[in-house]
C-alpha positions in Angstrom: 0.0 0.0 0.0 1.3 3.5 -0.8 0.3 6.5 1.2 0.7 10.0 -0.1 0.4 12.8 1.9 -1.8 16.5 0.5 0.6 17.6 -1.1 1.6 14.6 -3.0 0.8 14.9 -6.9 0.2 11.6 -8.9 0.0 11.4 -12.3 -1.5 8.9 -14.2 0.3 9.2 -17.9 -1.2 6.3 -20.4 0.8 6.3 -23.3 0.8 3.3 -23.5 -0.3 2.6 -19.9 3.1 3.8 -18.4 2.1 5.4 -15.0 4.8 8.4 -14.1 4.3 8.9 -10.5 5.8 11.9 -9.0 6.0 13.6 -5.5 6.0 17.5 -4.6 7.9 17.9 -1.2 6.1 15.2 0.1 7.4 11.1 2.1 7.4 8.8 -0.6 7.0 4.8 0.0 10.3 4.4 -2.1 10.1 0.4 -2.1 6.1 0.0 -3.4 6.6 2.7 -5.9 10.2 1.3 -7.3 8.8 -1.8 -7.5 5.6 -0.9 -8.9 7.5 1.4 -11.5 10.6 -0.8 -12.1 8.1 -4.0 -13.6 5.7 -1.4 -15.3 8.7 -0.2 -16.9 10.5 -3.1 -17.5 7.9 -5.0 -18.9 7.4 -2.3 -21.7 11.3 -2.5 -22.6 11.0 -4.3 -26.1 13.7 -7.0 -27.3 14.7 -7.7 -23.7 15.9 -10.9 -23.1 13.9 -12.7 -20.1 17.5 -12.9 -18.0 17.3 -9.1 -18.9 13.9 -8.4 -18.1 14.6 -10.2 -14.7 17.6 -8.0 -13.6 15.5 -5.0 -14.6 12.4 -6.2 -12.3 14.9 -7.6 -9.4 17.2 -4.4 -9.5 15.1 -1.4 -9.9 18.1 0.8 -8.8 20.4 -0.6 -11.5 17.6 0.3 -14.0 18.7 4.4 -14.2 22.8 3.1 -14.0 22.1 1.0 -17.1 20.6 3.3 -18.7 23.3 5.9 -17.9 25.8 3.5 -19.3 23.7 3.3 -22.2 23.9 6.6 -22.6 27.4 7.4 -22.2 28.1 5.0 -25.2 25.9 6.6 -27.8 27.1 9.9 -26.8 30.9 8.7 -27.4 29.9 6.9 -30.4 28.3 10.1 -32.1 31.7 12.5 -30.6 33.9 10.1 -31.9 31.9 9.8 -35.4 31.0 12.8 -35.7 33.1 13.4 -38.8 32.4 10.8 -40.6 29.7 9.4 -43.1 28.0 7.3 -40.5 27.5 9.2 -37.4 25.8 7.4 -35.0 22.8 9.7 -35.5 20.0 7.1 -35.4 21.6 6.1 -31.8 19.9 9.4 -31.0 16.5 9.1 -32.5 14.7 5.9 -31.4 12.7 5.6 -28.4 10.7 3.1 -26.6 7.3 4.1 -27.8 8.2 5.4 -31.0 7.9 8.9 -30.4 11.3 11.2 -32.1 12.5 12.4 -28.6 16.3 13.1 -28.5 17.6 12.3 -24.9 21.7 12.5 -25.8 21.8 15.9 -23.8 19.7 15.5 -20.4 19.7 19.3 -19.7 17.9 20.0 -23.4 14.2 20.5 -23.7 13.8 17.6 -26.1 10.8 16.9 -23.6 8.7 19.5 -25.9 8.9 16.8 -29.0 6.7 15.3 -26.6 3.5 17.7 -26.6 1.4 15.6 -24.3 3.9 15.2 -21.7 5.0 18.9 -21.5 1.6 20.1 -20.8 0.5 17.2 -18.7 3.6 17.9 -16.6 3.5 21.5 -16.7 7.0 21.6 -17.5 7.8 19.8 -13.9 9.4 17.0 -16.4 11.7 19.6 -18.4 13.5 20.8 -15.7 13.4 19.0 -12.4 13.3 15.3 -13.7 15.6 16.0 -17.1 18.5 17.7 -15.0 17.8 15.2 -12.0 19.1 12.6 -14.7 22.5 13.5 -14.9 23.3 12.9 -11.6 23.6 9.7 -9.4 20.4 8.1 -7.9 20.6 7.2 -4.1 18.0 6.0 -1.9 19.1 7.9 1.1 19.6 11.1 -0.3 15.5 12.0 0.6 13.0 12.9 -1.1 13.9 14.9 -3.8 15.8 12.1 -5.6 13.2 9.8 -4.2 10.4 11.6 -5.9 12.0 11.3 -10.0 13.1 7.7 -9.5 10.1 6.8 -11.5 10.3 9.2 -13.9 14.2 9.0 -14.5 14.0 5.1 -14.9 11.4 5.7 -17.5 14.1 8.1 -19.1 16.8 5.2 -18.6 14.5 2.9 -20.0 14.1 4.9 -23.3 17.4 4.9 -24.0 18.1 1.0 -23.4 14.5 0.0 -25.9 16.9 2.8 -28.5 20.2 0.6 -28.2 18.2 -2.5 -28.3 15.9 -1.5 -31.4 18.9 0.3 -32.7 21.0 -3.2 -32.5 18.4 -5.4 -33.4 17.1 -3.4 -36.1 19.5 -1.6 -37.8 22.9 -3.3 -36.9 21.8 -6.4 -38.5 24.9 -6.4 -40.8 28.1 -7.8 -39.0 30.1 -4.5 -40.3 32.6 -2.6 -38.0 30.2 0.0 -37.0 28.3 -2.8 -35.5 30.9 -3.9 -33.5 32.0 -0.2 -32.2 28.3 -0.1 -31.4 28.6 -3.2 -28.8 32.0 -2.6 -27.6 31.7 1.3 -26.7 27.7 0.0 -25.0 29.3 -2.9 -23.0 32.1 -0.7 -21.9 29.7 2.4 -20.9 27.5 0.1 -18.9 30.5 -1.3 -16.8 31.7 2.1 -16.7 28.5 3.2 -15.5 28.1 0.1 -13.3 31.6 1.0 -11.7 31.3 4.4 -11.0 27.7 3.9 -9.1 29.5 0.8 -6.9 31.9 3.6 -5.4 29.8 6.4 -5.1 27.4 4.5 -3.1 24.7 4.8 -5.7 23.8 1.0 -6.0 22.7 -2.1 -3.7 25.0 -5.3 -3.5 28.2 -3.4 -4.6 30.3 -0.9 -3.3 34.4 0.2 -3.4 36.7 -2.9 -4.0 38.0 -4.0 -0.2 40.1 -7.0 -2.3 43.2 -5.6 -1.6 42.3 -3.1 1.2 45.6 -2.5 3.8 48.0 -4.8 1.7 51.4 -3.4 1.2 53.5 -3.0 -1.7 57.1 -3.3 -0.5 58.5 -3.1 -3.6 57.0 0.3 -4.4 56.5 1.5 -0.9 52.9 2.2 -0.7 49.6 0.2 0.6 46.0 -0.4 -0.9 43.4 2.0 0.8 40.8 4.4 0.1 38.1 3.5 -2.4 39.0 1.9 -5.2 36.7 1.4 -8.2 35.5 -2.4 -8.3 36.2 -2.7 -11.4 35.8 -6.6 -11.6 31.6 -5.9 -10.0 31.4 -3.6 -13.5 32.2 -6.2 -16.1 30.7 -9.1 -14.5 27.3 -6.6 -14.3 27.8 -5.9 -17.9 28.2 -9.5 -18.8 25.5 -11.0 -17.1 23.0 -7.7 -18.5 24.6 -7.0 -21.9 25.6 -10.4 -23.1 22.1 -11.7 -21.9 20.6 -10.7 -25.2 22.8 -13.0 -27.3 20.8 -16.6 -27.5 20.8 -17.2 -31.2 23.5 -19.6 -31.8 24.9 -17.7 -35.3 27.9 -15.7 -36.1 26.4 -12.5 -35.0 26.4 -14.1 -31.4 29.8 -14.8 -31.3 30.8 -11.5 -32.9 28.7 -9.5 -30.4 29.7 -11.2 -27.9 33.8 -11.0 -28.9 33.2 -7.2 -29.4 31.3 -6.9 -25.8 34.3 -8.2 -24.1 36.9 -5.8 -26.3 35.3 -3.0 -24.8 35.0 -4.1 -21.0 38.7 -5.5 -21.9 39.8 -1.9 -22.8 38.2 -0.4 -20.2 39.9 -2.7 -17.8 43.6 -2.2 -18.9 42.9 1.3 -19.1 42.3 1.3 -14.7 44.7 4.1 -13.1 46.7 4.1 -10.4 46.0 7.4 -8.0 48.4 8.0 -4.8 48.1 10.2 -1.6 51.4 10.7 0.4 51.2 10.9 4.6 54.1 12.2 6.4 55.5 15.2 8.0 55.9 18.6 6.5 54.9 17.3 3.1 57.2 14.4 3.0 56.2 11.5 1.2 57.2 9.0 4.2 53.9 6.6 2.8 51.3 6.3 0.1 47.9 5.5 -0.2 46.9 4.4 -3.4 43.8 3.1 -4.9 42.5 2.4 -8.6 40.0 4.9 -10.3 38.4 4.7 -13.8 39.8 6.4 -16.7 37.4 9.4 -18.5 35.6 7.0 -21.0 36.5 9.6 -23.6 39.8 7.4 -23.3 38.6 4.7 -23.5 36.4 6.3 -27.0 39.3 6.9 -28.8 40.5 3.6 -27.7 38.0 1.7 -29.4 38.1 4.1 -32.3 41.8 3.2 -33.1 40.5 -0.6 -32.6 37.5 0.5 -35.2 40.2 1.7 -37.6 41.7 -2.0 -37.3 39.0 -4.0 -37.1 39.7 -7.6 -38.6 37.7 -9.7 -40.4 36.7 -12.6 -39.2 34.6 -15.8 -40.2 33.4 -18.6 -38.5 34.2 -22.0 -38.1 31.9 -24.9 -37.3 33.8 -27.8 -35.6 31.2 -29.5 -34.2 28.2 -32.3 -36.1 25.4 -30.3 -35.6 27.9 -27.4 -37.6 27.3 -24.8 -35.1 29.3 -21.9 -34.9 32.0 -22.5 -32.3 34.7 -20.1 -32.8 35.8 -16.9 -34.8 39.2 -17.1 -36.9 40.5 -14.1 -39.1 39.9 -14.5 -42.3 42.1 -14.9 -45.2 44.5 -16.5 -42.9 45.7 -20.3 -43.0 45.0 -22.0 -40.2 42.9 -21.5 -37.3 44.3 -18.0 -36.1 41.7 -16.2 -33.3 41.8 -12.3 -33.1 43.1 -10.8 -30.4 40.5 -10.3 -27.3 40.2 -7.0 -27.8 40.1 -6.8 -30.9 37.2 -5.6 -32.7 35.8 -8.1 -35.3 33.3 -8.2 -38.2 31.7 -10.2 -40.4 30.8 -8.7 -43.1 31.7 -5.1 -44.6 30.8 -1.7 -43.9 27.9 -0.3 -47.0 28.9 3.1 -47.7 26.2 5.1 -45.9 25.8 7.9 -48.8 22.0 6.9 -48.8 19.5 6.6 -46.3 19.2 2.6 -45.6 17.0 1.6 -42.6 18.5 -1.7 -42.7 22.4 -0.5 -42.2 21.0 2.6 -39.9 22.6 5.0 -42.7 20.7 8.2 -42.7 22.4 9.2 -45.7 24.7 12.6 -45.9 22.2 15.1 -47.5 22.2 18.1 -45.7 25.4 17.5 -43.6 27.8 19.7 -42.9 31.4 19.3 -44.7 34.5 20.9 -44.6 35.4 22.1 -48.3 39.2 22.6 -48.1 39.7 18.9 -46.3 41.3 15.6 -47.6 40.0 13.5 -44.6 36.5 12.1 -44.1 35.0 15.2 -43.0 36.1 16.9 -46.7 32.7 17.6 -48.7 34.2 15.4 -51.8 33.9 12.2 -49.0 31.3 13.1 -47.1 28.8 13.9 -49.8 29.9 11.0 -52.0 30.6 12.8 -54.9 27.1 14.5 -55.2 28.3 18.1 -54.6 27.7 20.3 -51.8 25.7 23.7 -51.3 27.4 27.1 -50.4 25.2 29.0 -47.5 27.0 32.3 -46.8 25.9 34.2 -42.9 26.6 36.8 -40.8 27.9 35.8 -37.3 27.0 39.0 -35.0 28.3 39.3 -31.2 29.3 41.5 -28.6 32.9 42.6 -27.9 35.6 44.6 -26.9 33.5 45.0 -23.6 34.8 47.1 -20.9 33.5 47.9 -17.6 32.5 51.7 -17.4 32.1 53.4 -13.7 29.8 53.1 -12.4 28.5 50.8 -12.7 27.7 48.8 -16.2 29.5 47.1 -19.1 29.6 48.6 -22.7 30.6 46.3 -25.5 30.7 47.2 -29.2 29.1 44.7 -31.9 31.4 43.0 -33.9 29.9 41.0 -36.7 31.8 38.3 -39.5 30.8 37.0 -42.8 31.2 33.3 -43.1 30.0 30.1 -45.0 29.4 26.6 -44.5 28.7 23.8 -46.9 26.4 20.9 -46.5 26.1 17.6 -48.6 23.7 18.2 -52.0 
């Protein structure tokens, strides 16, 4: 049973019978309404797995930290391919319930692509629940956080139904962009997974205590403070992100291969942070722990690996002629790629034209830059169609100075400039 104070505010939102339940100042029954909201939610999640589904029901807490590493690998995936023919851009454009609601920027109003929402919320959503988003979720913090769980969840679980329409759907070819796609997602969701361990931000996990008080002689400091658990992140990952892979096919053991690269990277890339104690600023001991790297690191990491992807094929050893391993191809003998390695199947289309089935939006209308040889150069990017010249003034305030007393006066400055986009 839930009991709401006066002052509470519940909203009924159907569409299609999701119910966002939110709070105004008021005490919150935080377990009935998580678990009420975490299998409403969950069950409307389409192409879970059912091991998925479960952790979504049986973890309602890790629901918003999966989502959040969800998120942080489409947004690297779009920075890091950003200049390129395929962008990542449908990452940003698919949603649970169909609806064209960008979420790759929690402190946008994207919510207004939403009309019914916006006014049924009376922009409560836009900016309490959207900029709640960004940061962690804890149970103790009171009610403020208490009071969006529902409502950031339902966020988190936007994004995850995107990545798993956007994977299912689109990525159906085995090319390299499908494998960044799984390797930057595993890696953000043990990133994610990781960073909410140490900050206290998630049941059944916290800092790593493996090592706690154990001296290094050789290097003269100990283990203390909090360090990340890193090994709680990848296992997470695995058990979520690899849940989704049952066919027994190719693309399963490519998806799979490419899930591990990425929590692989992430892994080697673990850093090393020190405190010294002694007096007057001597260094007499340390106290180090591990911490995680930025994930743009770990972007560019799995970018070079993109860049290098091999090609792989597989090989059936068994009667039933199952797939049973990957081998590079072209290559005598049963040679395996590295693990982290990023592998694929079969080769990248060339993404000048829209293609639902390869997730290419096509180039029309991007932006290129005419005086460059790389990939961002209109001749590449617009694949030999041509480009269009749009010529602008760029006005702004400078040369401001601070006048007594008491205001500022700036001059206008203003500059001509043109940009090209893809004909």
């Amino acid at each position: 049973m839930i009991v709401f104070s006066s002052r509470t505010v519940l909203l009924s939102v159907y569409y299609p019978q999701i119910f966002l339940i939110l709070t105004s100042g008021s005490y919150l029954a935080l377990s009935s309404v998580v678990a009420l909201g975490a299998n409403i939610i969950c069950n409307k999640i389409p192409g879970l797995a059912p091991r998925q589904r479960a952790i979504c029901q049986s973890r309602p807490d890790a629901i918003i930290v999966i989502g959040e590493g969800a998120q942080l690998g489409i947004n690297e995936c779009q920075y890091q391919f950003r200049y390129g023919r395929w962008n990542c851009s449908a990452l940003g454009e698919r949603t649970v319930f169909g609806q064209e609601l960008r979420v790759a920027d929690a402190n946008d109003d994207s919510y207004q692509a939403m009309p019914w929402l916006e006014q049924t919320l009376a922009g409560y959503l836009s900016s309490t629940v959207a900029s709640s988003f960004v940061g962690p979720y804890n149970t103790n913090k009171g009610t403020k956080d208490n009071s969006t769980f529902v409502s950031k969840a339902y966020v988190s679980a936007d994004i995850m139904a995107m990545l798993q329409a956007y994977q299912g759907d689109l990525l159906r070819e085995g090319s390299k962009e499908a494998a960044f796609t799984y390797a930057i997602t595993a890696a953000g969701v043990a990133h994610a997974v990781t960073a909410a361990c140490s900050q206290g931000n998630m049941s059944h996990c916290g800092c790593d205590r493996e090592k706690q008080g154990y001296y290094n002689q050789e290097e003269g400091w100990k283990w203390g403070g909090c360090s990340a658990d890193i090994k709680y992140g990848i296992e997470f990952s695995r058990r979520f992100v690899d849940a989704r892979e049952i066919k027994k096919n190719a693309r399963r053991l490519m998806n799979l291969h490419n899930n591990e690269a990425g929590r692989k990277v992430l892994e080697e890339r673990m850093k090393l942070e020190c405190k010294c104690h002694g007096v007057s600023g001597s260094c007499t001991t340390k106290t180090c722990w591990t911490t995680l790297p930025k994930f743009r690191e770990i972007g560019y990491l799995l970018k070079d690996k993109y860049n290098k992807a091999v090609h792989v094929e597989v090989v059936r050893a068994t009667r039933l002629r199952q797939p049973t391993f990957l081998k590079v191809k072209k290559v005598h003998g049963y040679q395996k790629p590295e693990e982290t390695d990023l592998v694929y199947i079969e080769r990248s289309p060339n993404y000048c034209e829209e293609d639902a089935k390869t997730g290419s939006v096509g180039t029309q209308g991007r932006l290129c830059n005419r005086t460059s040889a790389h990939t961002d150069g209109c001749d590449l990017m617009c694949c030999g169609r041509g480009y269009n010249t749009h010529q602008y003034t760029k006005v702004w305030q400078c040369n401001c100075k601070f006048q007594w007393c008491c205001f500022v006066k700036c001059n206008t400055c203003s500059e001509r400039t043109e940009v090209f986009t893809c004909k």
